[in-house]
C-alpha positions as CSV (number, residue, x, y, z in Angstrom):
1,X,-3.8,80.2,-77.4
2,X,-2.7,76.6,-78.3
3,X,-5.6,75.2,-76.5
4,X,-7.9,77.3,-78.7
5,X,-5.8,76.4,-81.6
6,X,-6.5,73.0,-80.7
7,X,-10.1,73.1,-80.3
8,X,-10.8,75.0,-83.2
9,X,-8.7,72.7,-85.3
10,X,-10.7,69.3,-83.5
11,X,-13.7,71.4,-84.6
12,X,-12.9,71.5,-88.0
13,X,-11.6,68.1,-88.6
14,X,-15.5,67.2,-87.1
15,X,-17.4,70.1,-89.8
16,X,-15.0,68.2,-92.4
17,X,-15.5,65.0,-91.8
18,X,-19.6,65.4,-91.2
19,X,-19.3,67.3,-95.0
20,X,-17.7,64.2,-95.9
21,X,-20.2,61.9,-94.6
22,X,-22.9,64.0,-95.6
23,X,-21.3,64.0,-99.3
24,X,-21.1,60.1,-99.3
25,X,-24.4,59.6,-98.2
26,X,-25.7,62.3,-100.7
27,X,-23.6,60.2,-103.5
28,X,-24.7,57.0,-102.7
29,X,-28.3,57.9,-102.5
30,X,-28.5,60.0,-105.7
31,X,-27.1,56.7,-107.6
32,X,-30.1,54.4,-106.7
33,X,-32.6,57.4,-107.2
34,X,-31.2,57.7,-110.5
35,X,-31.2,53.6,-111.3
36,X,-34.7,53.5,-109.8
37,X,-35.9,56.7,-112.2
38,X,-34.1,55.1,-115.0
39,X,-34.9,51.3,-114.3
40,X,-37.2,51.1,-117.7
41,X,-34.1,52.3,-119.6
42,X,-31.5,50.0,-117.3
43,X,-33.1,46.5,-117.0
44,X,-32.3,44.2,-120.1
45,X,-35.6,42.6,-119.3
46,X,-38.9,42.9,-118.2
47,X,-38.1,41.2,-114.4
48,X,-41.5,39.3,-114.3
49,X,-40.5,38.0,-117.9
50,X,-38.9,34.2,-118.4
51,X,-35.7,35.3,-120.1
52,X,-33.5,32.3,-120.0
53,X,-33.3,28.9,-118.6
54,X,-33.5,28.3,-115.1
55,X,-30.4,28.8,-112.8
56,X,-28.2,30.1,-115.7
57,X,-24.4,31.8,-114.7
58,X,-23.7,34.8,-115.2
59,X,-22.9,35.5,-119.0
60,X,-23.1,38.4,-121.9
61,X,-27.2,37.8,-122.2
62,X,-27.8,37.9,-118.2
63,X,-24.9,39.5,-116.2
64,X,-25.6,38.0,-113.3
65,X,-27.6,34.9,-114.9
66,X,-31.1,33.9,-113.7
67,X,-32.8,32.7,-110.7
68,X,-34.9,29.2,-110.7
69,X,-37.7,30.2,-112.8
70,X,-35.4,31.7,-115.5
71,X,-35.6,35.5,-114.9
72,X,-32.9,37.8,-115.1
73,X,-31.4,39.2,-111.6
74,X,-29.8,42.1,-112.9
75,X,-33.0,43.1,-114.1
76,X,-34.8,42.3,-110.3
77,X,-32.2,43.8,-108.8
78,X,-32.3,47.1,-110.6
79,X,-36.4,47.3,-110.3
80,X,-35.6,46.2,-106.5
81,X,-34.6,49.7,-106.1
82,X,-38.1,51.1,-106.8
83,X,-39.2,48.9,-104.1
84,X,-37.2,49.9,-101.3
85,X,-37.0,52.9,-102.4
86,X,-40.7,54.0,-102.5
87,X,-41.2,52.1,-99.4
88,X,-38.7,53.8,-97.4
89,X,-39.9,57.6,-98.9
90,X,-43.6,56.3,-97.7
91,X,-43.0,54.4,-94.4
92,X,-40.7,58.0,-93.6
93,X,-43.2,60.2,-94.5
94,X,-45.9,58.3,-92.0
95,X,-43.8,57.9,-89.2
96,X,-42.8,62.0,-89.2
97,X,-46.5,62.4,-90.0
98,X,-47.5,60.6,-86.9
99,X,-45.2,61.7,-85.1
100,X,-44.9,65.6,-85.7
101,X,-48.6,65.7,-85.4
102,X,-48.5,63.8,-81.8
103,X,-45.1,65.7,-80.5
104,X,-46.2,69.3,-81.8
105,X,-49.7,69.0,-79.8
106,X,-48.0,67.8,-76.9
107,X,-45.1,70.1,-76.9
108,X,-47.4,72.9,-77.6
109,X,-50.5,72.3,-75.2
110,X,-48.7,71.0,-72.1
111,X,-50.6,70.0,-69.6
112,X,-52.8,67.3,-68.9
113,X,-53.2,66.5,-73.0
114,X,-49.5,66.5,-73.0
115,X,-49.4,64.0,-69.9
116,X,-52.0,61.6,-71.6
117,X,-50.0,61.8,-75.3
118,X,-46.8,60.8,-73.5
119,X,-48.2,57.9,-72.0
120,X,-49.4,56.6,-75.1
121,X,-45.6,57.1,-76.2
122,X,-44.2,55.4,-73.8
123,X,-46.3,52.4,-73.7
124,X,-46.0,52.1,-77.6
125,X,-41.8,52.5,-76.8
126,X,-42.5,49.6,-74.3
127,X,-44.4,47.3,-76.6
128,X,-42.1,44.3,-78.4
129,X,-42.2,45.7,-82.1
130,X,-40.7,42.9,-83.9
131,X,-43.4,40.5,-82.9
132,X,-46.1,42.9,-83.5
133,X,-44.5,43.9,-86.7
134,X,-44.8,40.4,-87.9
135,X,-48.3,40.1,-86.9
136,X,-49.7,43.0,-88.1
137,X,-48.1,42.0,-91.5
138,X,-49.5,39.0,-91.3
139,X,-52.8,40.1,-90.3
140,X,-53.1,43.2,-92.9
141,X,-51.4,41.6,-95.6
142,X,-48.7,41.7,-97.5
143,X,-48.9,44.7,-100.0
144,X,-46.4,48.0,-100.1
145,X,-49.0,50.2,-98.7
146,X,-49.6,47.7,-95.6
147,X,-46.0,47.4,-95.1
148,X,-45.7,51.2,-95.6
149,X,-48.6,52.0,-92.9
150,X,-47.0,48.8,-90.6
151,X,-44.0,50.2,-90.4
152,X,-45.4,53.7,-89.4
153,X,-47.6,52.9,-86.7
154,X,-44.9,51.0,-84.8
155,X,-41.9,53.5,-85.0
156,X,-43.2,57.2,-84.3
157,X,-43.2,57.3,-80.9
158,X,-39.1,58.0,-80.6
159,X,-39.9,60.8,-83.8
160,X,-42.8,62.4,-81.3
161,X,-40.5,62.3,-78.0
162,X,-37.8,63.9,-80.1
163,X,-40.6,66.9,-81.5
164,X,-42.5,67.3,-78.4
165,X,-39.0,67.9,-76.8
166,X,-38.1,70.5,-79.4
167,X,-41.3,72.1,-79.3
168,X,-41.2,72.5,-76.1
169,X,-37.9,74.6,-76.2
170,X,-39.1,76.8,-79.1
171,X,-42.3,77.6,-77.1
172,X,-40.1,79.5,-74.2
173,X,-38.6,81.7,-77.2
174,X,-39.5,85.2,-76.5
175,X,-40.9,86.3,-80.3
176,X,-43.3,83.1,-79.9
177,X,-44.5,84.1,-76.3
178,X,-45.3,87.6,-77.7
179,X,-46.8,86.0,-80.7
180,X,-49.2,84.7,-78.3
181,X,-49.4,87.9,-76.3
182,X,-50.6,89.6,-79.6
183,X,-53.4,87.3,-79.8
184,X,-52.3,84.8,-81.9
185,X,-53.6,81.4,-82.5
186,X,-52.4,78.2,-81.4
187,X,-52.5,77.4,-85.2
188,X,-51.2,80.7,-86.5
189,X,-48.1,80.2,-84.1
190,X,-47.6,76.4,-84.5
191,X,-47.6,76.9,-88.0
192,X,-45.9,80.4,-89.3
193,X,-43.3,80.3,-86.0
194,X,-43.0,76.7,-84.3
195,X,-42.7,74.6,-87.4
196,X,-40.1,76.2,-89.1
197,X,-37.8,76.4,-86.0
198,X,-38.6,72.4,-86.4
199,X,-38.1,72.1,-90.2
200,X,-34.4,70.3,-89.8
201,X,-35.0,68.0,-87.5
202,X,-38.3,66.7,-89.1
203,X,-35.9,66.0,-92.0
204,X,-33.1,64.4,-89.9
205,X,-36.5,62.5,-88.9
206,X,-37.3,61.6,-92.6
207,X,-33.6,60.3,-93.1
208,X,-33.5,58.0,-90.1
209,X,-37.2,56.8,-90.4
210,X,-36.1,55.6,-94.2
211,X,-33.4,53.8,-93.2
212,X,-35.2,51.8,-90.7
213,X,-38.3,51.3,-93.1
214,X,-35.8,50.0,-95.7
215,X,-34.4,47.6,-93.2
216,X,-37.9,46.7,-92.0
217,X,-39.1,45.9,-95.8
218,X,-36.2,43.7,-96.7
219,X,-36.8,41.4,-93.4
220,X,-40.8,41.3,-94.0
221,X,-39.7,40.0,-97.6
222,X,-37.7,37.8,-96.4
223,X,-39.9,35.8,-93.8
224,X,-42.1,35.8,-96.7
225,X,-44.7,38.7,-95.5
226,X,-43.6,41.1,-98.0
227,X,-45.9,41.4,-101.7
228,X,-45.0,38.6,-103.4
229,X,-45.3,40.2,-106.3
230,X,-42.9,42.6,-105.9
231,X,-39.1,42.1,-106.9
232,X,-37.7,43.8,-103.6
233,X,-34.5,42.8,-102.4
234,X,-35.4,41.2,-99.7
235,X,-37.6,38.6,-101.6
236,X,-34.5,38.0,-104.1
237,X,-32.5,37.0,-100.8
238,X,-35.5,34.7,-99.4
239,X,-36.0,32.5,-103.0
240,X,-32.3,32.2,-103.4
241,X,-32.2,30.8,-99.8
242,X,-34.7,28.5,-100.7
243,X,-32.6,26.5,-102.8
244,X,-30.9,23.3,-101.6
245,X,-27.6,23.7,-101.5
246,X,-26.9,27.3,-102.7
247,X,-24.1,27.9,-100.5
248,X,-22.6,25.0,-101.4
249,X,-21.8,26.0,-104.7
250,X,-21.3,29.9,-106.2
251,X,-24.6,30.7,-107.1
252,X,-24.6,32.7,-103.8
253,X,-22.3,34.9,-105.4
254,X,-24.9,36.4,-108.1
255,X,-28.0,35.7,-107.2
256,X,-27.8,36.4,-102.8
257,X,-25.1,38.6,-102.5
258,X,-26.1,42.0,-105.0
259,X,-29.2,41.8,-103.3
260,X,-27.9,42.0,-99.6
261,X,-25.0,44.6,-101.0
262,X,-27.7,46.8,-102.1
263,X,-29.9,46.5,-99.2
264,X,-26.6,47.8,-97.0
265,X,-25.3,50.1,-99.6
266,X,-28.2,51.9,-99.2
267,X,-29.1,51.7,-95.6
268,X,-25.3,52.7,-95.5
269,X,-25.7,55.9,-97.5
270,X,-29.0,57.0,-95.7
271,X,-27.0,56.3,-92.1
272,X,-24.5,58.7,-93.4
273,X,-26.7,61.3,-94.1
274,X,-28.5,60.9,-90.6
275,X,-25.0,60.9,-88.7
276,X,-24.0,64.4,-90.6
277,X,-27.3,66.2,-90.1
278,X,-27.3,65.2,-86.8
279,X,-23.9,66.3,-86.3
280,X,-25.3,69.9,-88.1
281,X,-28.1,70.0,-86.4
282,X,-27.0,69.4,-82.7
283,X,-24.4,72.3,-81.8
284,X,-23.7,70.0,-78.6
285,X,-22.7,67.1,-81.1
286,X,-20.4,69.9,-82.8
287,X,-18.8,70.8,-79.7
């Protein structure tokens, strides 16, 4: 009895704590959806706009002054949010695309389509991705959608392992081998009985693929092969870098650091929410 007592009280100090993490990550996440819904009603100024005198300190008119050409950083930073934002929700959305589309047809047919699919996988898995994510950004250009279609092209192979795995276990179920033994379709079964067996785990797939995209964005800004148009974080943290001397006095304080606090804050909150539906969705995890 005590070693049951102790099990069960482990496994509830683990469902607590993954409804904690789960909770902080919600939080955290909610907040910069809301400042990047409300950034219009937020920012004190337009962030393209030439609101004050170059290099100003922090003060009542710009709360965290302005960068070299005069603009305000609190409103960059605020319409930053938009940016990572929309290009982690897109990048995501690809990469589970890509790869739910590959792993369900592999997982599914089996054979010698499977065989071929999985190679592909596993060379893409081999491949250096850094490199060839700088290259292809510097080859397609720097706008959101080339980042956004970058990013996904290089990272679903792991999402279509995962789903090819999964589907392969929910094809041995019996009520989808006698869906098939009642004459249904590869379609009719993939998509009324196979998918939805799938459905958490594609969005354990969405939270992890957004945090990575995030990251991803943020470094392509900063080597300079972001949109340059674009007040991301990332780019904030390359031009305050380019000024002589920054860490030599506190500018770093206002203009570098809210950016790179914000870039982990939120890679932070979507890590939590990927650790606790992991923890949810994997009984073995639970265990």
């Amino acid at each position: 009895m005590s070693a049951l007592s102790h099990q069960t009280e482990r496994a509830d100090r683990r469902a607590s704590s993954l409804g904690l993490e789960i909770t902080l990550g919600t939080a955290i996440f909610g907040l910069f959806v809301l400042i990047a819904l409300a950034a219009p009603l937020l920012a004190p100024y337009d962030p393209h706009a030439f609101s004050g005198r170059p290099l100003e300190r922090p003060s009542v008119a710009h709360l965290l002054g302005t960068n070299d050409a005069g603009q305000d950083i609190l409103s960059e930073l605020i319409y930053g949010a938009r940016i990572s934002l929309a290009v982690g929700l897109g990048a995501a959305l690809g990469t589970v695309a890509l790869g739910l589309l590959v792993g369900a047809v592999a997982g599914y047919a089996g054979g010698l389509l499977d065989t071929l699919l999985m190679r592909v996988v596993d060379v893409m898995l081999a491949l250096p991705r850094l490199p060839l994510l700088i290259l292809l950004a510097a080859f397609l250009g720097s706008g959101l959608v080339q980042t956004m279609g970058i990013i996904s092209l290089l990272f679903w192979p792991a999402t279509a392992r995962v789903i090819r795995a999964q589907v392969q276990t929910v094809r041995q179920r019996g009520y989808v081998k006698m869906a098939r033994n009642f004459g249904g379709g590869s379609g009719y079964v993939l998509r009324r009985h196979i998918l939805p067996a799938i459905v958490p785990l594609i969005a354990f797939g969405l939270v992890a693929a957004a945090g990575r995209a995030v990251a991803m964005e943020a470094g392509l800004a900063f080597l300079g092969l972001g949109d340059p148009t674009a007040k991301s974080w990332g780019l904030m943290m390359r031009f305050a870098l380019n000024l002589p001397g920054l860490l030599l006095t506190d500018r770093w304080l206002w203009w570098l650091l809210p950016p790179g606090l914000c870039i982990t804050l939120l890679i932070l909150a979507l890590t939590y929410l990927g650790i606790g539906l992991e923890g949810r969705l994997h009984p073995g995890l639970k265990r």
